[in-house]
C-alpha positions, 0 to 999 in steps of 0.5 A, a space after each residue: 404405433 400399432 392400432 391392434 384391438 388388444 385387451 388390457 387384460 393380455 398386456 403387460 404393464 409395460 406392453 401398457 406404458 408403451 402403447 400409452 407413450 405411443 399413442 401421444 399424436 394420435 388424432 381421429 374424428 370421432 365416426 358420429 355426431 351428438 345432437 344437442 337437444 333441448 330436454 337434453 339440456 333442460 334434464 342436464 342442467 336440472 340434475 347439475 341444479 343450473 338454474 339459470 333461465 337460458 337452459 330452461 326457458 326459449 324465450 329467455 334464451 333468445 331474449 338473451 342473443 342465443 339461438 335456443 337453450 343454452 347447454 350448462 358447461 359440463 353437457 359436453 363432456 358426456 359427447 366427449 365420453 362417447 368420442 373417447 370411448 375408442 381409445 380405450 375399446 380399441 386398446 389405443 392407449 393400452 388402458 380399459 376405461 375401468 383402469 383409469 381415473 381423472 386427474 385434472 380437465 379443462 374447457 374452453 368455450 369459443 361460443 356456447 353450445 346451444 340445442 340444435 348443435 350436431 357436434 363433431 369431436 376430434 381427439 387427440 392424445 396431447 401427451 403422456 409422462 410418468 409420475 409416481 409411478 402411474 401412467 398420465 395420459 393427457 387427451 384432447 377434445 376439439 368440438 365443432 358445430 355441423 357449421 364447423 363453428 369452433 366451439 369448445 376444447 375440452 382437455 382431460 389428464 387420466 392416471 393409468 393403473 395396470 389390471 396386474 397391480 395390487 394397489 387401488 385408486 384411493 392409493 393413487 390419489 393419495 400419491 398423486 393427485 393434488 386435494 384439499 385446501 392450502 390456506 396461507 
């Protein structure tokens, strides 16, 4: 795989495809650690409406067996954003952050992330296929505690859409993406 920073811009949508397709394998350690901090969590879970008394209050937290307030689930995904961030920069999978929308994601959490966690991510590019037409790209987080305590795993799969394409998201997710609701 070339490790070549190429702007999206001078790619072709092949030249796109196989960096995308090349990049399955890929693995790095993201060069910084996100410092989980308590009005991080406090103004996270007010904006997402947590309102459980674990990310808000210490005493709660602790009475409850955790070590400081609890981070609502999604918190991690903006330290997984970050860590993201050089695939796209970099031109790793051939796609600028703009060019791409979330299909599906999924976490698992060993233990729960609490303030005070310094979280090391390690990314991974899972898999890559095409559907429809669009490039799928399947990226995986692995998040550790600065005591290398195992804990979440954060997966996510994005649509890839070429700059030289006419069509827009709204099209993609009318094509691709599974929505609304299937009652029997």
């Amino acid at each position: 795989m070339s490790n070549d920073v190429v702007s999206p811009e001078a790619l072709s949508k092949e030249e796109i495809s196989a960096r995308a397709e090349a990049a399955v394998g890929y693995h790095y350690v993201h060069k910084d650690t996100y410092l989980v901090g308590r009005e991080k969590i406090r103004e996270y879970a007010w904006a997402s409406q947590f309102t459980a008394p674990v990310h808000y209050d210490l005493e709660v937290a602790r009475a409850a067996g955790h070590d400081d307030l609890v981070a609502p689930p999604m918190l991690v995904s903006v330290a997984g954003i970050v860590a993201n961030r050089h695939l796209f920069d970099d031109g790793v999978i051939g796609y600028g952050a703009s060019q791409l929308m979330q299909a599906d994601e999924s976490m698992t959490y060993h233990r729960p992330v609490v303030a005070g966690h310094e979280l090391t991510m390690h990314v991974h590019v899972d898999k890559y296929r095409q559907v429809g037409g669009y490039d799928m790209v399947t990226i995986r987080n692995e998040m550790y505690s600065q005591d290398d305590e195992h804990l979440v795993t954060f997966s996510t799969t994005l649509i890839g859409m070429s700059p030289d394409e006419e069509s827009d998201f709204t099209d993609i997710a009318e094509r691709i993406v599974m929505h609304g609701v299937v009652t029997a």
